[in-house]
Structures are given as structure tokens and as C-alpha cells.
C-alpha atoms as one frame of an Amber mdcrd trajectory, in Angstrom:
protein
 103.663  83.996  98.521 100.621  84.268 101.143  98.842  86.798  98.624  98.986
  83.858  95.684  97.938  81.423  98.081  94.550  83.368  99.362  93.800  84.553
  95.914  94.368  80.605  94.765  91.859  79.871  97.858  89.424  82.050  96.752
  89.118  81.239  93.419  85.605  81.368  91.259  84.257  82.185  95.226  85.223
  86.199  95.255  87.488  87.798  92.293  90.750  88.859  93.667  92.670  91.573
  91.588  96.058  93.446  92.373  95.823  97.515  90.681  99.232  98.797  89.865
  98.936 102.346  90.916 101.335 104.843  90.748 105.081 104.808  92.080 105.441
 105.332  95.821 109.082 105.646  95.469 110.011 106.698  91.925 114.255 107.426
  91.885 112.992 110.449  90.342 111.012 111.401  93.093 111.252 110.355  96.908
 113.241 106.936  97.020 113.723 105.137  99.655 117.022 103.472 100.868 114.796
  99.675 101.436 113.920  99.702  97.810 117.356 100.719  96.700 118.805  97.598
  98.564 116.107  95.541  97.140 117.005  96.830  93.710 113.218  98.331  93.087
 114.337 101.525  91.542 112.376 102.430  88.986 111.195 106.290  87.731 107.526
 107.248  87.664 105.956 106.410  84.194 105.160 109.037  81.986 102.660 107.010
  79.777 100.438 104.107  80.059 102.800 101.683  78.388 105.154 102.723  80.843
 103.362 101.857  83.393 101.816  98.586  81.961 105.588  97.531  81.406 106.651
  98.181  85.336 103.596  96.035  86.536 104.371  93.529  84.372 108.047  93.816
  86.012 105.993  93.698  89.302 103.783  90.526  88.366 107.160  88.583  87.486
 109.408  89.849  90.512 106.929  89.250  93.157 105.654  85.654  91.146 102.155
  87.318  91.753  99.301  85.007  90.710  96.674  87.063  90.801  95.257  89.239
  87.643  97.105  92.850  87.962  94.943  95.439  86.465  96.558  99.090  85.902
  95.146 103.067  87.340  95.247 105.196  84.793  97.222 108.060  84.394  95.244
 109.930  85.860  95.500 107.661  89.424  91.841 107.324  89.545  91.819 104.259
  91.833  94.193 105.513  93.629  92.196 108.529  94.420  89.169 107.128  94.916
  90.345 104.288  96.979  93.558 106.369  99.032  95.785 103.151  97.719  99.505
 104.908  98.229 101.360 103.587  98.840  99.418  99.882  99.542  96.437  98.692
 100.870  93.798  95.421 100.640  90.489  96.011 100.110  88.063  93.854  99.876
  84.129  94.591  97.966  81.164  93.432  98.052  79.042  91.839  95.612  77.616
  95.550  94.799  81.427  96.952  94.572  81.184  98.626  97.572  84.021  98.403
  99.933  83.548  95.991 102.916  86.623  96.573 104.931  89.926  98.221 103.728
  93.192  97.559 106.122  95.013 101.208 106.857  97.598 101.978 104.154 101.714
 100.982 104.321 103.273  98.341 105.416 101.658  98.329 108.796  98.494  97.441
 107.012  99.851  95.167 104.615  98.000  91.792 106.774  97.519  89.126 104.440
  95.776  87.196 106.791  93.320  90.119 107.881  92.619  90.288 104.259  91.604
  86.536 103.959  89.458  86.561 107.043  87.602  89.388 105.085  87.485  87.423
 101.829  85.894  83.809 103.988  83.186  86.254 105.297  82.075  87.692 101.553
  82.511  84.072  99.776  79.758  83.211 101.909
């Protein structure tokens, strides 16, 4: 996976996290037929363990590398950084966001990401 890769590349350089926010497409809210074929149905979590237990199911389905940290249930990150439904930020060394890609799948650019990433590891 290109994400394991750059985070692998990047390694004690610039700390690369995934946040599991909230459900984009809970089957108890607005699913979509792509996740039903791809057998990612899953409800929205009611509780924090709930939602620790369906990134963890994320982590091992996707083989993700990476740390994955959790919002809380609340969605502060996702609030504060407009995540939904995904997105790739990268921060500087004050924690200030150097570049963001737009949200969805059209901004889902790996490679965009990694180009950011070689400019803060500077």
C-alpha cells in the first residue's frame, strides 16, 4: 500500500499518523452501494470502544502501517480539520497545517501527500 510505503519513507524524519474519524457511510445512516460490494458495512459507533474496535478493523483490512490514533466522540478532529469523509494533511513542526489535499476520493493523492512530506523533512 502507497500510504505504508511513504509513511515507511518518512520514518523518524516527519511523524505520520492516520485519525479514525467518524463513519462516512454508517448502514445505519447513508451507505453507499461501493462499500456494500466491498463488504465495509459497519454502523456508526455509539461509544469510544466502539469506535477503537472498527479502526482496529480498519488498521488490519487495509494492512495500514502507520500509528492510527482515534477523534473522539465528540469528532473534534474532524471538526477542526473538515476530515469527512478523507483527507491528507500534512503539519508543520509548530502543528500548523502546511497543505491539506481537498476532501474524498478526488483528493485522496498519495503522491501529492509525499511531495508535501520531502519538503517538511527538510
Amino acid at each position: 500500500m502507497r500510504l505504508n510505503e511513504i509513511a515507511a519513507e518518512f520514518a523518524g524524519k516527519v511523524p505520520v499518523y492516520c485519525i479514525y474519524i467518524r463513519e462516512a457511510h454508517p448502514e445505519d445512516g447513508w451507505q453507499v452501494e461501493m462499500n456494500v460490494d466491498d463488504d465495509v458495512i459497519f454502523n456508526e459507533p455509539t461509544t469510544a470502544e466502539e469506535r477503537a474496535d472498527l479502526a482496529q478493523t480498519c488498521v488490519l483490512r487495509l494492512n495500514l502501517a502507520m500509528p492510527m490514533l482515534l477523534d473522539d466522540m465528540t469528532n473534534t478532529a474532524d471538526s477542526l480539520y473538515v476530515a469527512l469523509p478523507e483527507r491528507l494533511y500534512a503539519l508543520d513542526a509548530d502543528h500548523k497545517v502546511a497543505w491539506k489535499s481537498i476532501s474524498g476520493p478526488a483528493g485522496f493523492k498519495p503522491d501529492e501527500w509525499r511531495a508535501e512530506l520531502a519538503k517538511l523533512a527538510i
